[in-house]
C-alpha positions, 0 to 999 in steps of 0.5 A, spaced: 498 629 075 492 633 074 486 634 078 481 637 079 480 644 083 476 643 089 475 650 094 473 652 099 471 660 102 474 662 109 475 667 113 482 669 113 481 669 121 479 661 121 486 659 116 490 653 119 497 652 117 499 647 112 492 649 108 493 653 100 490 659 099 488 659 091 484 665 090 483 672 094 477 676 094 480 681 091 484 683 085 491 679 086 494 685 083 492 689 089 496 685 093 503 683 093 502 674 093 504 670 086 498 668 082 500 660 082 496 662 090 499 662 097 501 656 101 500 657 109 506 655 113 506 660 119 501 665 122 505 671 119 503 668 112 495 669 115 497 676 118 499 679 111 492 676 108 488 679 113 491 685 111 488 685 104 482 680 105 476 679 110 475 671 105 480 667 101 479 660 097 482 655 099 485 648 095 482 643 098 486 638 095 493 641 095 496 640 103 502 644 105 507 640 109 510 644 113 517 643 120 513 644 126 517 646 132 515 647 139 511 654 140 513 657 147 508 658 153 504 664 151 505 670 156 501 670 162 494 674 161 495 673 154 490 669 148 490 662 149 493 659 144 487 656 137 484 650 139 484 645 133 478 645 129 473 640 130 471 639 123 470 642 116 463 642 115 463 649 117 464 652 110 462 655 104 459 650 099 452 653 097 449 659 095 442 658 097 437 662 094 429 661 095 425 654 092 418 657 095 415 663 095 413 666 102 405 665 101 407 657 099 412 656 105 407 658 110 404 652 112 411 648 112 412 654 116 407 653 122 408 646 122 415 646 123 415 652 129 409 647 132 415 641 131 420 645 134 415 649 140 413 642 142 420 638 143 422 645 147 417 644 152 418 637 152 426 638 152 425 643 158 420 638 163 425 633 161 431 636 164 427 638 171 426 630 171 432 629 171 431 625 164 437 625 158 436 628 152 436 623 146 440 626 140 436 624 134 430 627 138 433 634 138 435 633 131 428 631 129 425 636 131 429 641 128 430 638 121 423 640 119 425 647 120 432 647 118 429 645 111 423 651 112 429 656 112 433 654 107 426 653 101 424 661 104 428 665 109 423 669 110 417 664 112 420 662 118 422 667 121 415 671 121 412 664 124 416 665 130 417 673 130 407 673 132 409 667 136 410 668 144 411 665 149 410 666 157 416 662 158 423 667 157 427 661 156 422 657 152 423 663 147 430 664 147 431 657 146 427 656 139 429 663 138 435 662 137 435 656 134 432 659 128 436 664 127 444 659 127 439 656 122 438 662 118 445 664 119 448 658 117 444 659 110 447 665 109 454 663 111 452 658 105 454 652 110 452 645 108 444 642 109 447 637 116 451 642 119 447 647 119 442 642 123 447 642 128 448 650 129 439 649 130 441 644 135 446 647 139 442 654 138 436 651 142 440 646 147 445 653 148 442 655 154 440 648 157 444 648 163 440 654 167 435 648 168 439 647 173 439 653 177 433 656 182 427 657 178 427 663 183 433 667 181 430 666 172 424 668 173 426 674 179 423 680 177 430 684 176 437 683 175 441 678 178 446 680 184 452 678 184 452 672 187 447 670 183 450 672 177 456 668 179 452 663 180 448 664 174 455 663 170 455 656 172 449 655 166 455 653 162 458 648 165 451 644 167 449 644 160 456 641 158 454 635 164 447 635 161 451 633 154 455 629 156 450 625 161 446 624 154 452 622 150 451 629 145 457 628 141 456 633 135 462 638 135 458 644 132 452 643 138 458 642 144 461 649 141 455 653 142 454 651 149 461 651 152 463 657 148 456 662 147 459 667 152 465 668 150 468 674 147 471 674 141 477 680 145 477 676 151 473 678 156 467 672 156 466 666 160 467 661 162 474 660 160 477 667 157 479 665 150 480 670 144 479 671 137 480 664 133 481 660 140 473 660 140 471 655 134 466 659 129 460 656 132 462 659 138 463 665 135 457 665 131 453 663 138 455 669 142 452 674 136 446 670 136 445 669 143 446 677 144 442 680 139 436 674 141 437 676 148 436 684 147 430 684 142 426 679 148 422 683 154 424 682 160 421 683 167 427 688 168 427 691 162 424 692 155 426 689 148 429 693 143 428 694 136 431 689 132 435 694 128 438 697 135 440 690 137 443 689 130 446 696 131 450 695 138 452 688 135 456 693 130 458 697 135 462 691 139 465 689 132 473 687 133 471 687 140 466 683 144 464 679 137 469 677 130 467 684 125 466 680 120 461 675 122 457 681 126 457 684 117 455 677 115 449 677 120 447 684 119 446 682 111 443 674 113 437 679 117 437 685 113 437 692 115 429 691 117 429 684 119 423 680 118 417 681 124 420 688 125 415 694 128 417 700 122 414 706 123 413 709 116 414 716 113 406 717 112 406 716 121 402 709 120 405 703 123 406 696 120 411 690 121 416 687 116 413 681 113 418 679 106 425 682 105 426 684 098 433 682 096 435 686 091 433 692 096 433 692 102 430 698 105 423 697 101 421 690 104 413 688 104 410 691 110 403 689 113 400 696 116 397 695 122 395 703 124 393 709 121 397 716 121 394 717 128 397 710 131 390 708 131 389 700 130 387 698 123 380 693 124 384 689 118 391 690 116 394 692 109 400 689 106 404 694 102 411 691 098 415 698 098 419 697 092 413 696 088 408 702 089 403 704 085 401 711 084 399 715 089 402 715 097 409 713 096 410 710 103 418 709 105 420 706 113 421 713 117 424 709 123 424 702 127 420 701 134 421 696 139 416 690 141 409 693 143 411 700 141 404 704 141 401 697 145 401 693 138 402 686 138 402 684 130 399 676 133 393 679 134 392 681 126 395 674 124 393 668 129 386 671 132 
């Protein structure tokens, strides 16, 4: 009987036994599998494409029937062995591109970084009181600007890259939530389940609100026995979940599994590679980089462009090398709201990424040659320059470099 063709893009890494493996991202031809496509029925059938493929389609249609036998205990010290998927709405179904223009989107923007700002605070002073959370409320409030990401991946992120917050766990919290949104965008996810990554990014954390508020806010880094018992965030936002009956599997992941290490040296359980489920894995590179472009009391920010530069460098080890690619090319190389220092010596931030040419987004400048600020900023698009000073970006500078802070341009 005929039927119809209905794929689906996966890492190889993220394949199950029993699933059909229609189409490579690459030429056949280059490899040694049949054309009529390659059924998965064991982990070596998954090692030999991970020789030749990073992604594959799979026929969602067609299901391999395979014997199983009982696996031998893994060796003590070894990986753990892969938990079961907790659902498929993690994959590639769209390819999103832009419905609004940045300047359009603006207000949407605003007011969905109000939404979302406002239920954080609320969800913060919630928790302290010993209040639950309400599911629905948590979406609700990320819904709006889930869909402000998905119309303009620009937008968005420049409203929260000018609006700071004295609180680090406050700003952490919304932070990461718009970047799960954002990446889930680009990995091309469906509209819900990418309301469920925005939700577990803002609830990822939400277990240090049972720890002392002395040791959050101290003024240096944690000692050991803080440390250790900072750990303990994890397991206190899974009793918050469980208290509150959140059951969304994305959300769950994210909050359990944020500190684990793709080679097997996070916490609180230890798992490696393909045992950590692909929210979790997503989450550990979106917390990290959040985490190092924010300032601390203990240590400056970075520039975005060395977060993205040490999360590449902990590729295949702390993080799975292809999500940290997938996540550099969702930024870009000068992500939204970065200081840049151009070749002119002047100062501007990063405001519009152009597609199709990702060294020469649109800018703001904000300083003259001699770091002197502007009375009023200029906005120049580096891929479409007039005769005259060609500007071109020199090098990145962290948050507040030469005492610029962009809000004071934009929000004053």
């Amino acid at each position: 009987m005929a039927y119809d063709l209905v794929e689906r893009r996966v890492f190889v890494s993220d394949l199950e036994i029993g699933m059909f493996v229609s189409r490579l991202d690459c030429d056949w031809s280059d490899t040694p599998f049949p054309l009529q496509g390659v059924p998965i029925t064991s982990r070596e059938d998954i090692e030999s494409l991970a020789r030749f493929c990073k992604y594959v389609f799979v026929d969602t249609q067609r299901h391999v029937t395979v014997q199983r036998v009982a696996a031998p205990p893994p060796p003590g010290g070894g990986a753990r062995p892969a938990r079961p998927a907790a659902n498929n709405r993690l994959v590639t179904q769209h390819a999103y591109t832009d419905t609004a223009t940045f300047d359009d989107e603006m207000p949407r923007a605003r007011e969905a970084f109000d939404t979302v700002s406002r239920f954080a605070e609320q969800l913060v002073a919630d928790i302290h009181a010993g209040r639950a959370i309400d599911p629905g409320a948590v979406e609700d409030a990320v819904k709006p600007m889930v869909a402000s990401v998905l119309r303009s991946g620009d937008a968005f992120f420049w409203i929260e890259s000018l609006r700071r917050h004295d609180s680090y766990t406050f700003q952490h919290a919304v932070g990461c939530s718009t970047l799960a949104a954002a990446f889930g965008r680009h990995m091309g996810f469906n509209g819900d389940a990418i309301v469920s990554l925005a939700a577990g990014g803002l609830l990822m954390d939400i277990g240090k609100a049972q720890l002392p508020a002395e040791m959050l806010e101290r003024q240096g880094p944690l000692e050991d026995g803080e440390w250790a018992l900072a750990k303990h965030h994890v397991e206190e936002g899974m009793a918050i979940l469980d208290a509150s009956q959140v059951e969304d599997p994305e959300v769950r992941d994210m909050v359990l599994t944020h500190h684990e290490r793709f080679d097997g040296t996070g916490y609180p359980e230890g798992l490696a590679g393909t045992a950590i489920p692909l929210a979790g894995r997503m989450a550990a590179i979106i917390d990290t980089y959040h985490a190092m472009c924010t300032p601390r009391p203990y240590r400056p920010a970075v520039s975005q462009h060395f977060a993205l530069r040490q999360l590449y460098q902990g590729r295949d080890r702390e993080y799975q090398g292809e999500l940290v690619e997938q996540f550099q090319a969702c930024l870009g190389v000068y992500p939204t709201g970065s200081l840049v220092e151009l070749n002119t010596g002047e100062v501007a931030v990063v405001m519009v990424q152009n597609q199709s040419r990702r060294l020469q987004p649109r800018v703001a400048i904000l300083t003259n040659a001699e770091k002197e600020q502007l009375d009023d900023f200029r906005i120049v698009d580096l891929m479409r320059q007039s005769e005259g000073v060609h500007r071109e970006i020199q090098r990145t500078l962290a948050a507040g470099s030469h005492g610029i802070d962009p809000a004071e341009f934009f929000l004053s």
